[in-house]
C-alpha positions, -999 to +999 in steps of 0.1 A: -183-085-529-178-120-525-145-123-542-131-098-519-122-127-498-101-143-532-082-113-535-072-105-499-059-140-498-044-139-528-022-110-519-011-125-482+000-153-501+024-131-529+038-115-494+043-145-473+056-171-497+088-160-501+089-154-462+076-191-456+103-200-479+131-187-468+120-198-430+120-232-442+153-236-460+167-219-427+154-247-406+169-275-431+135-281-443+144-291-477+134-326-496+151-335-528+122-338-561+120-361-589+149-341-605+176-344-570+170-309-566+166-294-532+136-274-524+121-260-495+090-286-481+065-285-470+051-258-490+015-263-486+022-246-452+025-211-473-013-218-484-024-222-448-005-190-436-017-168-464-055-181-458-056-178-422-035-144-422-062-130-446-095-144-424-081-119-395-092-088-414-125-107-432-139-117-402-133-094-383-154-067-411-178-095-418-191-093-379-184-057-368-186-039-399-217-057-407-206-070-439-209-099-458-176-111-467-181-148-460-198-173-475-218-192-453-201-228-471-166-218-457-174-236-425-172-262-441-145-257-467-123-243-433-131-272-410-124-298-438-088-282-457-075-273-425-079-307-415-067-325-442-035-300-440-029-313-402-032-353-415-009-337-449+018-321-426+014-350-400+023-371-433+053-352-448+069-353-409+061-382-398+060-406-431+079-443-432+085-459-462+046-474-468+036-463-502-001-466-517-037-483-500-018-517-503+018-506-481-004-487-456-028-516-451+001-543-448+016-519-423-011-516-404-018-552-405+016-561-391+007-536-359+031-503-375+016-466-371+009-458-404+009-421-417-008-430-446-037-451-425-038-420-401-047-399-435-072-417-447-093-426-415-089-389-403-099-375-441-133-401-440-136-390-401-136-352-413-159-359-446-186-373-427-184-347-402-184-319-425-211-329-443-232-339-419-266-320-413-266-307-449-302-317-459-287-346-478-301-381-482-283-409-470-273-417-504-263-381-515-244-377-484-223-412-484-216-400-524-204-365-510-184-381-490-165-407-508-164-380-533-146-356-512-123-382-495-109-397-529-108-367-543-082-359-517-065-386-522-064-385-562-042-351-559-015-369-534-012-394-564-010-363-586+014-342-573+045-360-584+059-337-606+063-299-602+034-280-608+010-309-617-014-309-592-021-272-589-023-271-629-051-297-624-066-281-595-066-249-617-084-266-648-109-285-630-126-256-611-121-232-645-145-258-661-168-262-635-173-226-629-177-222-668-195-251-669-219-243-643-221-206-651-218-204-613-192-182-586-202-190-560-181-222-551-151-201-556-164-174-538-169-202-506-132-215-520-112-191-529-095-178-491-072-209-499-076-212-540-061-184-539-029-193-523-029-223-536-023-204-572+001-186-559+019-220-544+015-239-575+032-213-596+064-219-571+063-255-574+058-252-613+089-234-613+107-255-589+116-234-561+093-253-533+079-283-528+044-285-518+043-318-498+016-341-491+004-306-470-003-289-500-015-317-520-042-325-492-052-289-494-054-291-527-073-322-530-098-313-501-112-282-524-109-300-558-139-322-540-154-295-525-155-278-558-167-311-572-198-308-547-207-274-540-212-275-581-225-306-592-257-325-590-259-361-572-252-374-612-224-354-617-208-367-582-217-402-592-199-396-623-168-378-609-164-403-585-164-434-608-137-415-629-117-405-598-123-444-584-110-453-622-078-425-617-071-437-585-076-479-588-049-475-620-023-452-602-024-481-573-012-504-598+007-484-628+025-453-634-004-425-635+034-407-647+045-428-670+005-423-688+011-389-688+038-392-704+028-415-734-006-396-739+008-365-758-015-338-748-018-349-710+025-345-722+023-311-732-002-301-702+017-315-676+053-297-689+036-267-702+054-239-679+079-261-665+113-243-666+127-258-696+166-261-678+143-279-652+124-304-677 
């Protein structure tokens, strides 16, 4: 019964995308991709819509109905991704030309407002809120939380090609389910997994642009994936290989990697439209 949430999301988002879509391409929201091609952005706001237009129904059963539609976790997962999607869409509006820890600091240091800065203090601020008054130790709980906030920042780094991010959002929480032999993450996930499918599969294609909105979304439930499954070892080793990720794409070409490692090559193009390639 859990998944019923998954599902009902997952349909709002086939209806509204192309609605979203079109609405955006109307009001000149459009940003030219790696390719010159221009697309419809921010996209990520199509993941919001569908999630929120499907919690209308869900919560309303869930408390008169009686019935338990909701995981208990999507507090958290809600307070967190919708956040992360304000700082995302705050981002893709408002953004200067500070790229990377090292622009955004230097900006900041010379007395600019910095998007980026805004995105980072804001994701910490909502981390450590979230997961406060969890039952975890004060190690576990400053783990969880730089965890969750680099997490969310490893899939802005990410999403630089079409359909990259969600491909690795997609792969990550298909091994940690199988992995973990366990649902119910994705059951407290997947009101805005679900969309976020259905978004990725336009940006694969090339027809939208997900925007740092989307990517935040995307990154906030990687982590929250990352803890609602693993043990305080398993974060400690995610996060040194997300620090690892996220230290080298500060300095090199997390792309040009890709594209010299063969099979991370045939991952990251598999699906692409080949006239788009």
């Amino acid at each position: 019964m859990h998944l019923l949430p998954t599902l009902v999301a997952l349909a709002a988002a086939i209806v509204l995308m192309p609605a979203v879509l079109r609405h955006l391409g109307a009001e000149g929201l459009v940003r030219e991709n790696y390719r010159g091609a221009r697309l419809p952005f921010p996209a990520g706001i199509a993941i919001l819509a569908a999630a929120l237009a499907a919690l209308v129904p869900l919560a309303a059963l869930q408390q008169l109905a009686d019935a338990r539609l909701l995981r208990p976790e999507l507090g958290l997962v809600a307070t967190y991704v919708l956040g992360v999607a304000f700082l995302g869409l705050a981002d893709d509006l408002l953004a200067g030309r500070s790229r990377g820890w090292r622009g955004h600091g230097a900006a900041v240091a010379s007395g600019s407002f910095s998007t980026g800065a805004l995105k980072a203090v804001g994701s910490l601020g909502l981390a450590l809120y979230g997961l406060s008054d969890r039952g975890y130790g004060a190690g576990q709980y400053l783990l969880a939380v730089a965890l969750l906030v680099l997490a969310t920042n490893l899939f802005n780094l990410l999403d630089l090609r079409p359909g990259r991010a969600a491909k690795a959002f997609a792969l990550l929480g298909a091994g940690l389910t199988l992995g973990a032999w366990d649902t119910r993450p994705l059951e407290a996930l997947g009101l805005f997994a679900a969309p976020v499918l259905v978004a990725g599969l336009y940006d694969l294609r090339e027809r939208a642009m997900l925007g740092d909105t989307g990517a935040n979304v995307i990154g906030g439930l990687a982590g929250l994936w990352l803890i609602l499954t693993l043990s305080t070892a398993g974060q400690a080793i995610a996060l040194a290989v997300i620090l690892a990720i996220t230290v080298y794409g500060e300095f090199r070409s997390l792309s040009a990697l890709i594209e010299r490692t063969p099979v991370l090559r045939h991952l990251d193009s598999f699906g692409r439209n080949p006239t788009h390639a």
